[in-house]
N, C-alpha and C positions, 0 to 999 in steps of 0.2 A: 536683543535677548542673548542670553548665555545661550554658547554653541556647545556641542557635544565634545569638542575636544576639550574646553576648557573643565568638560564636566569628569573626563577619561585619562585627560594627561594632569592630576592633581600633584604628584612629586614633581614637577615641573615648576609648581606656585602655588601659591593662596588661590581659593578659590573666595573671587572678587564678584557680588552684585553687579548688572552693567544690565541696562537696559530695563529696571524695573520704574525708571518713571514714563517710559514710552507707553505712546493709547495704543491699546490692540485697533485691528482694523477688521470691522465685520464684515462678514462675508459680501452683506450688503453695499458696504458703503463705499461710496465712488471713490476715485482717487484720480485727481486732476493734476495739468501740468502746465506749464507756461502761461500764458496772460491769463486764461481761466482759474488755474490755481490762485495766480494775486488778487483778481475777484471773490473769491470766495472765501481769502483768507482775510483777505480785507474785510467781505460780509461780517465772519467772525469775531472780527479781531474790534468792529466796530460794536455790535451786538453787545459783547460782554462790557467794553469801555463806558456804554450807552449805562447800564445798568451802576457800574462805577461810578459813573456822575451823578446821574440819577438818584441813589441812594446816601449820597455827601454834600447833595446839592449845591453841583457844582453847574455854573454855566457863565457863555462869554458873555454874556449881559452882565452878569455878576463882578465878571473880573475889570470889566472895560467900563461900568460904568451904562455903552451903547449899546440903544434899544436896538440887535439885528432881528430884521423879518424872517419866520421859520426854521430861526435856530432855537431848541427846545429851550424853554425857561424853569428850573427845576427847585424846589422837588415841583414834579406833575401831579395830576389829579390824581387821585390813590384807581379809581376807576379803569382811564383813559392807560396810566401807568402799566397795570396788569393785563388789559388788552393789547397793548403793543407787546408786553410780554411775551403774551400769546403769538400773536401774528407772526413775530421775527421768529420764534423758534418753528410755527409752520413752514415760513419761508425756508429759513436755514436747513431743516428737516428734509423737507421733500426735495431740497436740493442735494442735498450730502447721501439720502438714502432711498436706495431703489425698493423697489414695491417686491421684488425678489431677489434670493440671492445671485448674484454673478457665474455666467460658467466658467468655465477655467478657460476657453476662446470668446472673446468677446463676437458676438452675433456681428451683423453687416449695419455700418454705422445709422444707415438711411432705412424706415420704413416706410410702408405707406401707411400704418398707422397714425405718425408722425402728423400728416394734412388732414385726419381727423382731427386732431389736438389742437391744428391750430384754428382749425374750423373754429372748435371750441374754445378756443383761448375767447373769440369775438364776444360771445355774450360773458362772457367771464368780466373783459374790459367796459360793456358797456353796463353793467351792476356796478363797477366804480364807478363810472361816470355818471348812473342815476343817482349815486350814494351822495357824489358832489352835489348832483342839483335840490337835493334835497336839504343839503344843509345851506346850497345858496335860501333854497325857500325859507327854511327857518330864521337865517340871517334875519330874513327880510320880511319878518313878522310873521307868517305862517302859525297860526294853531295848531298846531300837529298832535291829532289821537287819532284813533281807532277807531271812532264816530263817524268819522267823515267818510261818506262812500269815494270820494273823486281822489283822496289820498290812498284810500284803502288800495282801489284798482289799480292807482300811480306804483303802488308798493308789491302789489301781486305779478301787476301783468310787467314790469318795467324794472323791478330789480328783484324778487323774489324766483318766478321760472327762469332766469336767466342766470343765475346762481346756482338752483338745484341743480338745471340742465348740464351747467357746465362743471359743479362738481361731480355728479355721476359720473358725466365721462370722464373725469381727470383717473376716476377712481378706477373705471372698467380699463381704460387704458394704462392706464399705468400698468396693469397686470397682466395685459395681452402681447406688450410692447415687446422686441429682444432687445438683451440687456449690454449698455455696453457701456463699462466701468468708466471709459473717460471721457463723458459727454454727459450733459444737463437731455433725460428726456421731457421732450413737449408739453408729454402729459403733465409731468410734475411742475415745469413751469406753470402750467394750466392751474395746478393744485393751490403754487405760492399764489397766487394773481387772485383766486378764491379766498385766501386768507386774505387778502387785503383788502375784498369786497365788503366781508365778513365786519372785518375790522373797522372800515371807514363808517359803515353805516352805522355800528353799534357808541362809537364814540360820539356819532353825529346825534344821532337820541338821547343818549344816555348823559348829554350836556343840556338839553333840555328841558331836564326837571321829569321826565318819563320814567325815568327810574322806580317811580313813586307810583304809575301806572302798572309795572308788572302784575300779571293773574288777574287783572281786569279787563272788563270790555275796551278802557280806554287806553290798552295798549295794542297800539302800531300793528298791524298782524307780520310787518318785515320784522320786527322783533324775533316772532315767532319762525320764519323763515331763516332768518340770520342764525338762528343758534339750532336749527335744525342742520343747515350746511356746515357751519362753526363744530357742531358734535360729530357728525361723519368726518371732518377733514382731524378732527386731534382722534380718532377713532383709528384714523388708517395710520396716522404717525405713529402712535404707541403700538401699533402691532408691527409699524415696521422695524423698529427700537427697540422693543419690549417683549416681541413675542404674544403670542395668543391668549394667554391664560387671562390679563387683565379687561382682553376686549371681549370673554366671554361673560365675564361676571357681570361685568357694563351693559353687555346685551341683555342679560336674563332679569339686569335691575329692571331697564328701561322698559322691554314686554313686561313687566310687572306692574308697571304706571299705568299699563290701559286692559292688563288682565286682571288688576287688583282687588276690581269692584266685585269680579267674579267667584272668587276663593273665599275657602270658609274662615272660619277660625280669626285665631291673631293676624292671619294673613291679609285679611279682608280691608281693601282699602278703599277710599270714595272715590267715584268716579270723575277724572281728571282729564278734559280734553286735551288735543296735542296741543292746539295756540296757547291753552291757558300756562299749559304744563312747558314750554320751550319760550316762552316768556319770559320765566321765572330762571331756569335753568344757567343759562347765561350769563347773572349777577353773583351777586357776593352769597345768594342764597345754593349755589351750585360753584358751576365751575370757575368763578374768578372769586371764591368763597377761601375759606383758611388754607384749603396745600396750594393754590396759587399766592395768596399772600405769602406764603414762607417762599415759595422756590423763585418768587421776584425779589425776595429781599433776602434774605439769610443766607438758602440755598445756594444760590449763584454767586452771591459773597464767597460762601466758601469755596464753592469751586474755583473761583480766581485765586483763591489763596491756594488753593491743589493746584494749580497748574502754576504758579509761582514758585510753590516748593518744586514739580518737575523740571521746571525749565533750568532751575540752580542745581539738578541732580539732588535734592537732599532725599529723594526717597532710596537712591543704591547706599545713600551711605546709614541711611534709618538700618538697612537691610545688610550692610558690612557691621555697622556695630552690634546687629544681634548676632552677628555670627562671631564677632569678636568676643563676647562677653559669653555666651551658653555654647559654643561651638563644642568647645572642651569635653561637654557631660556628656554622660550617655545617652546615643539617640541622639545625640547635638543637632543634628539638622532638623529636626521634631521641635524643639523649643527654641531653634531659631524662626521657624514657622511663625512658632506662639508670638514671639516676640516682634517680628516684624509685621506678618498679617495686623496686630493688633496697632502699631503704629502707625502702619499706610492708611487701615479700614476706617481709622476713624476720619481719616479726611476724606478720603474720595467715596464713600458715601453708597457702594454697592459692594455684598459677599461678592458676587461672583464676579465681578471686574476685579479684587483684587486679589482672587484666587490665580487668576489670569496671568496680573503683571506679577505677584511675587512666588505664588506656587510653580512659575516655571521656573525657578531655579530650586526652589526649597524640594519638590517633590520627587525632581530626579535624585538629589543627594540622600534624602530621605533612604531612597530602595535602594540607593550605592551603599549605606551602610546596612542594612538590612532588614528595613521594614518592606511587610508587603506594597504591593500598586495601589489595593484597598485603603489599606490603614492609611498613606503616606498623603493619598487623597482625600481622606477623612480626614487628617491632623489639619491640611492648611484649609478646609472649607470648615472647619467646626472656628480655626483659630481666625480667621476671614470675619465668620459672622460675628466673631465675640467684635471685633471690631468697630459694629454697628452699637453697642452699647459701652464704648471705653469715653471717659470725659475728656476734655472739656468737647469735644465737637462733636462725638457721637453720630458719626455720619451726617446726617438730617434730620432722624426720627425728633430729636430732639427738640429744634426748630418749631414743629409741626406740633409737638404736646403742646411748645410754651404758646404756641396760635392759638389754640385749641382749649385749655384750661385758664391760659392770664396768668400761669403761675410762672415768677422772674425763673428766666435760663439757667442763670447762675444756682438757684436750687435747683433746678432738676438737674444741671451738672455736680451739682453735690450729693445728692441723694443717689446718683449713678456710682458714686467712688467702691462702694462696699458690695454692690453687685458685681460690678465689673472685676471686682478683685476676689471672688469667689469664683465669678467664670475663667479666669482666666488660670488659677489656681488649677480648678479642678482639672481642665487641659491638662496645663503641666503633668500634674498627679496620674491621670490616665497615659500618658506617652512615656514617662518613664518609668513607670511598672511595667507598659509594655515592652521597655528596652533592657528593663531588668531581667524580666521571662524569657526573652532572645538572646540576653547574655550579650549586647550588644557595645561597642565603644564607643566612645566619642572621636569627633576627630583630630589627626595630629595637628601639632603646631604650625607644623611648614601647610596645614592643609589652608590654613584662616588668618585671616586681614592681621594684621598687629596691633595687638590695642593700644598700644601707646600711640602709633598713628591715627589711631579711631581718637582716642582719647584728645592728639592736638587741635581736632577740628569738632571737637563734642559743640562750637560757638553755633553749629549749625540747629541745634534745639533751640536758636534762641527764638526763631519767629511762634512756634509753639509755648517756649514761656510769656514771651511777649504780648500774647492773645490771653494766656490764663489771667498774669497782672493786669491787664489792660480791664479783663470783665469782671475781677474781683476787687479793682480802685472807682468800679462805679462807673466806667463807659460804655456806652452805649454796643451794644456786640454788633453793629455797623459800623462804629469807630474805632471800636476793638480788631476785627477782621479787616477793619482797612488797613492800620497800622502794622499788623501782622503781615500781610500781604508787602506793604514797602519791606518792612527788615528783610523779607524774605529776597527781595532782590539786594539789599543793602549788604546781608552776608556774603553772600554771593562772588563781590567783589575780593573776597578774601579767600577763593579758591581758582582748579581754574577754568569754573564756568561763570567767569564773571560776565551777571547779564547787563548787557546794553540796550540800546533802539530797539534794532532788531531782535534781542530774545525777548524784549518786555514786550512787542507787538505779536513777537510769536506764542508768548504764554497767554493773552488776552486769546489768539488765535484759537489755541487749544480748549482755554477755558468755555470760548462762545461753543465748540463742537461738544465736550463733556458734557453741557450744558442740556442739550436737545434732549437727552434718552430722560431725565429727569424734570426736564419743566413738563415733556409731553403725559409721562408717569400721572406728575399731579394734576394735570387737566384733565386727566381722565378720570382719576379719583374724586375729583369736584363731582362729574357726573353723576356719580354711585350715591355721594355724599348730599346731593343738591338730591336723588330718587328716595333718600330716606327722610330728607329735612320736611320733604313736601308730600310724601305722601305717609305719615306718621307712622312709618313702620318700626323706625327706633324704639318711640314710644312705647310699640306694644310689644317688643321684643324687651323691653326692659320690665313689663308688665310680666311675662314668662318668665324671666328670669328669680322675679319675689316671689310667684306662686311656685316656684321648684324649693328655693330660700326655705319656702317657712317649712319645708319638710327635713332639709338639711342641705346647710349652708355650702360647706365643702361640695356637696354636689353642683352645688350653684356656680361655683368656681371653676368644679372639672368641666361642667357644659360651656363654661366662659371660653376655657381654655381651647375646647376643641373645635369651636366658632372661628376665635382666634386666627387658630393655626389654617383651620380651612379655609378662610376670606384672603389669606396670607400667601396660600401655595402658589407658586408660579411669580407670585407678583414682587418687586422691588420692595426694600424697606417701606420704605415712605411711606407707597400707597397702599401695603399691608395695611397699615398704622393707623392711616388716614381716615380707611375704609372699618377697620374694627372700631377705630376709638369711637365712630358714630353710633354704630349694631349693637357694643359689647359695653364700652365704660358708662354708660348713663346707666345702664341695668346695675351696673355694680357700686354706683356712687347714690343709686336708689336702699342698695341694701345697709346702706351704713358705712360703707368700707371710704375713708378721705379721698380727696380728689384725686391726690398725685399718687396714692396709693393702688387705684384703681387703673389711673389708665399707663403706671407702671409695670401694670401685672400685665395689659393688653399689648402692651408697648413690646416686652420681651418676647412672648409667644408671636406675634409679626415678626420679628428681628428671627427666630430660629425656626419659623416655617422655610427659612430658606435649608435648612439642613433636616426638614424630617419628612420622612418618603409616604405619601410613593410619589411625588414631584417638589424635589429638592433644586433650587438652581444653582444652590454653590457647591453641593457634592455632583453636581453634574457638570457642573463646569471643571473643577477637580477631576474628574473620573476620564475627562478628554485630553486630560495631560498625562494622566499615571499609566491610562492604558487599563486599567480597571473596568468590571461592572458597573454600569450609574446607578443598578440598582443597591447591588452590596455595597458600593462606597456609600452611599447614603444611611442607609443600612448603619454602616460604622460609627458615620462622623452622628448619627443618631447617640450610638453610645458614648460616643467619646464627647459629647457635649449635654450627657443625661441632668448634670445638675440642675443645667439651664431649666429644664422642666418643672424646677424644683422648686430654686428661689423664688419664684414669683411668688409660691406660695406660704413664705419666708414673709413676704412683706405684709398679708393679712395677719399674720398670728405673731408677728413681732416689728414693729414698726420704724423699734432701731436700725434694723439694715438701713432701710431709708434716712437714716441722719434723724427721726423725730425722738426725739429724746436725749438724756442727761448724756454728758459727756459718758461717762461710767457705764451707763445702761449700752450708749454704741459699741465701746469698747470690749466688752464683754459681751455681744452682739457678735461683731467682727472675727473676734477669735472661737469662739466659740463654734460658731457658723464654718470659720477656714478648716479645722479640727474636723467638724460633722462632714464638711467637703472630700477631705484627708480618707475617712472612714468608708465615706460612698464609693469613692475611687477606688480605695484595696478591695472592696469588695465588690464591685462590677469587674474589675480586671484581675478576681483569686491572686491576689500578692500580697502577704502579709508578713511580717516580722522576716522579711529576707527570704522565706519562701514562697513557692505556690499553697495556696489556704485550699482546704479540704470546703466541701458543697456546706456543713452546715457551720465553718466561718467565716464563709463567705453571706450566708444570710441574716448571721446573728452581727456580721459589720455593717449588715445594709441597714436592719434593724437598731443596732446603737447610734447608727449614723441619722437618723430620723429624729431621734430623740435630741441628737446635740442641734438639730437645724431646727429644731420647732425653739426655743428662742427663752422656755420657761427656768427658774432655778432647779425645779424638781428634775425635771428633763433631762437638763445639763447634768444633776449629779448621777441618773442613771443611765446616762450618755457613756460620763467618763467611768463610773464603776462597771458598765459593759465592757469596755474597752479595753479595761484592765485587765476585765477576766479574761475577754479573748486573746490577751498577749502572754495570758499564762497556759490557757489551753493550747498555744498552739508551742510555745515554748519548750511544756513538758512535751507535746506530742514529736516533737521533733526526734529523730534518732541520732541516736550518742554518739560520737565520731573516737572510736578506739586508736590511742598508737599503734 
């Protein structure tokens, strides 16, 4: 990371990005050394690779021609595929993260704890071991349902308590254990060995043809056991990754599946036992449902291609050329934020990880020139989140719509172009009035990179252009994102972190560890998704939704919106997303409103619940670099990201933003819209015509500025005939400047 000197001694040199493609390291998470570390970098490094193959279908059979024994044969069963998925990031997970944070002394290497755990490790290994003998019986003709009394007892007494048993403890221990950063404890081992209990047995059924049994009598009741253990062990991973907020909403789904029957109203669900309901849970109807399909395929693609651009450095130099290029303007450090956040966010796929790696250099420069701690941390978490919504990669949200809807990537990164260039506008617009009202500079020359050197190595965008060509000539965005991923080592070579063996094993390395906080995210959102699929609560929530409609629409969209953002708080893009698009877009594609047009509107409001209070995680994460309140940074980066509130509502009443329509109609869409953007900004930040705007021209701008975003001809002309006037009002009100 940039050191404080480099930030203090600036007439000494450029002030140079360094250290913005490094992973932060959480409080939590281990940190290993010697043969241990090549263990588990190897785990990673194979994890991710596994996935690589997997999705190119690649294998040595394939290449040799020779049948070898239990080397994988790929592609794998779409099934089998997303449970290994699963498994390895449990594995990987509760290996890399403790159950609490670390102290700053690591406790005494040995507990007795410890011979608890491995007490418990025993029934842990012998649930694998009945898992094998289970599938030896099926080999070898076995009938295998839920009918059978002598399977059912084989499955309760023999690998069912010997599972739950030994994941509870993993789970009670892990939390009682003292913590000590460079060592695998027990427990978690205890935890991985659980996932692979989990995992053997479900693959072993679920090849079967039992699939076809879930939520019947004639499913297995280990089913039900397996993805009971299965949902506690991705329960505890995401809160150790994720934080609390996601595994409460999961809790209050899940008591909702057995208190449903009980509740009035829309709420009121039928009564659903736990076999029936953990059955079902565990397939494509829940958790290995659409955000597992994305984060085993797309997801994880991209992240190899993030950690391929970190390992070649091209994220310091994403973050030298925005200082090259806006350095200059006033407020410079402000709209290099805009500019850099927006290029890292859209790969690495979290506000607040990239508030992290890039607002630790943007937000100290920021308050050196003289924005507050507040603002300075509101500019890079407002400019963070825009990130999640910038094309072609769009963090993941993206991903997850095109699961989710059927509608090709490549549109919903087209229909993103006109958004994302409003949000990011209006930022700009809001930091530089603010740096106009402070009277503020930009920085000097000797302070920032050279552009002509930014400019010799610009070849380093090429694995980003290389991805956009690649998904707009008609390749598959697995072919696409692989090829991207090579250039990205191929440019490489032309600077001088040119990656060889060892970086390309170390960026897989990285990739498998990125990896965790976001496969466990969508497994968790399967849950929520799989409690709404089955116990038809979307439905009637979409039912509310047209009984509010036929009184007035708009309302029906502000209740959308404020679902939305609450299903949203606390949580990751993704499974914001994940978790609305089920609650909230079927309600709105009920009222008439098009597909993509709907769960665009839900899609954004996920994406900027990370910036509106009162639990923000990117202006919180921002506010622990600036030294700020979390609550007033949020607070801020709320205003300085108000558009956002806005557009989405841009998309019902004019469909151009989104790309539907005439060339002409977009066009006059876009600018139209950037204008009304332009007007929102002067007047949320009273700067108008070079001055500070008096209270009512600052409300007659917020008022014309409504006019030019609602999308009509009428609008627009008394948009623009406001605006006139306001530049006349404020014009004459100015006072005369005598010699």
């Amino acid at each position: 990371m940039t050191t404080d000197k480099t930030l203090d001694d600036q007439t000494e040199g450029p002030v140079l990005a360094e250290g913005v493609d490094e992973e932060p390291v959480e409080h939590n998470r281990r940190i290993f050394t010697g043969r241990t570390y090549l263990v588990i970098a190897g785990m990673s490094a194979f994890y991710a690779l596994f996935h690589m193959a997997a999705l190119n279908g690649w294998s040595i059979s394939g290449w040799t021609g020779i049948n070898i024994p239990f080397l994988p044969v790929f592609p794998m069963e779409t099934w089998n595929f997303r449970i290994v998925h699963v498994a390895g990031a449990l594995i990987l997970g509760f290996t890399l993260y403790s159950a609490r944070a670390f102290p700053d002394e690591d406790a005494d290497t040995h507990s007795p704890l410890d011979y608890l755990a491995y007490v418990a490790l025993l029934p842990a290994l012998y649930a694998c071991w009945t898992a094998l003998g289970f599938a030896a019986d099926i080999q070898g003709g076995v009938m295998w349902n839920g009918m059978d009394e002598g399977i059912r007892n084989a499955e309760i007494y023999h690998y069912g308590y010997p599972l739950i048993a030994a994941t509870i403890a993993g789970i009670v221990l892990g939390w009682l254990r003292p913590r000590v950063r460079g060592t695998i404890a027990p427990a978690d081992l205890l935890l991985s060995v659980c996932g692979i209990a989990v995992a053997m047995y479900l693959i072993t059924i679920f090849g079967t043809l039992m699939r076809n049994a879930t939520g019947t009598p004639f499913a297995p009741i280990g089913m039900s056991i397996a993805a009971v253990a299965g949902t506690a062990l991705i329960m505890e991973l995401t809160r150790r990754v994720a934080g609390m907020a996601l595994i409460v909403i999961a809790g209050i789904f899940l008591v909702y599946v057995f208190v449903g029957d009980l509740l009035p109203g829309f709420l009121n669900a039928p009564d659903i036992t736990w076999q029936r309901f953990f059955s079902q849970v565990y397939t494509d109807a829940g958790i290995l449902g659409p955000t597992t399909a994305v984060s085993s395929t797309y997801i994880i693609l991209f992240i190899i291609f993030a950690a391929f651009l970190q390992a070649s450095k091209v994220g310091d130099y994403f973050v030298n050329f925005a200082f090259a290029m806006a350095g200059r303007a006033r407020g410079g450090p402000a709209k290099v934020a805009i500019f850099a956040s927006g290029l890292m966010g859209m790969i690495n796929g979290t506000s607040a990880g990239n508030v992290v790696a890039t607002g630790s250099l943007t937000i100290p420069l920021m308050k050196k020139v003289g924005y507050k701690p507040t603002t300075a941390g509101a500019v890079e978490a407002a400019a963070s989140t825009g990130g999640q919504i910038m094309p072609p990669i769009m963090g993941a949200g993206a991903f997850i719509m095109a699961e989710i809807t059927g509608i090709p990537y490549t549109d919903i990164a087209i229909a993103a172009i006109i958004p994302a260039i409003l949000y990011f506008v209006s930022i700009y617009f809001m930091v530089d009035f603010e740096a106009a009202k402070l009277g503020m500079r930009g920085m000097r020359e000797d302070e920032l990179p050279k552009l002509k050197d930014m400019v010799r190595r610009v070849f380093l965008f090429l694995p980003i252009i290389i991805l956009i060509a690649a998904l707009f000539m008609g390749y598959s965005v697995i072919r696409a994102g692989t090829l991207a991923t090579a250039s990205a080592a191929v440019v490489s070579w032309f600077t001088p972190y040119r990656m060889g063996l060892r970086s390309v094993t170390k960026a897989f390395e990285l990739a498998g560890i990125m990896s965790i906080q976001i496969i466990a995210v969508c497994a968790c959102a399967g849950i929520i998704v799989g409690v709404i699929s089955l116990t038809g609560v979307g439905a009637r929530f979409s039912s509310v939704l047209l009984n509010i409609a036929e009184a007035n629409q708009l309302l029906a969209l502000f209740f959308a919106m404020c679902i939305a953002i609450l299903l949203g708080m606390g949580m990751p893009t993704t499974a914001a997303y994940a978790v609305a698009a089920s609650v909230v877009a079927p309600g709105l594609v009920q009222l008439g409103i098009p597909l993509l047009t709907a769960h665009f509107f839900v899609f954004y409001f996920a994406v900027v619940s990370a910036i509106t209070p009162p639990v923000a995680l990117a202006s919180y994460a921002a506010a622990g670099i600036s030294g700020a309140n979390p609550m007033a940074t949020s607070v801020a980066s709320f205003k300085i990201g108000i558009s956002a509130f806005i557009v989405p509502f841009m998309f019902f009443y004019n469909g151009a933003i989104l790309m539907d329509g005439t060339w002409l109609e977009v066009i006059r869409a876009g600018i139209t819209a950037v204008f009304g953007v332009f007007l929102l900004s002067s007047g949320v930040q009273g700067w108008w015509v070079g001055n500070r705007a008096a209270l009512p021209i600052r409300i007659g701008l917020m008022i014309v500025a409504l006019c030019m975003i609602a999308g009509g001809w009428l609008t627009d002309l008394i948009g623009i005939g406001g605006a006139v006037a306001l530049y006349l009002m404020a014009k004459l009100s100015q006072p005369k400047v005598t010699a």
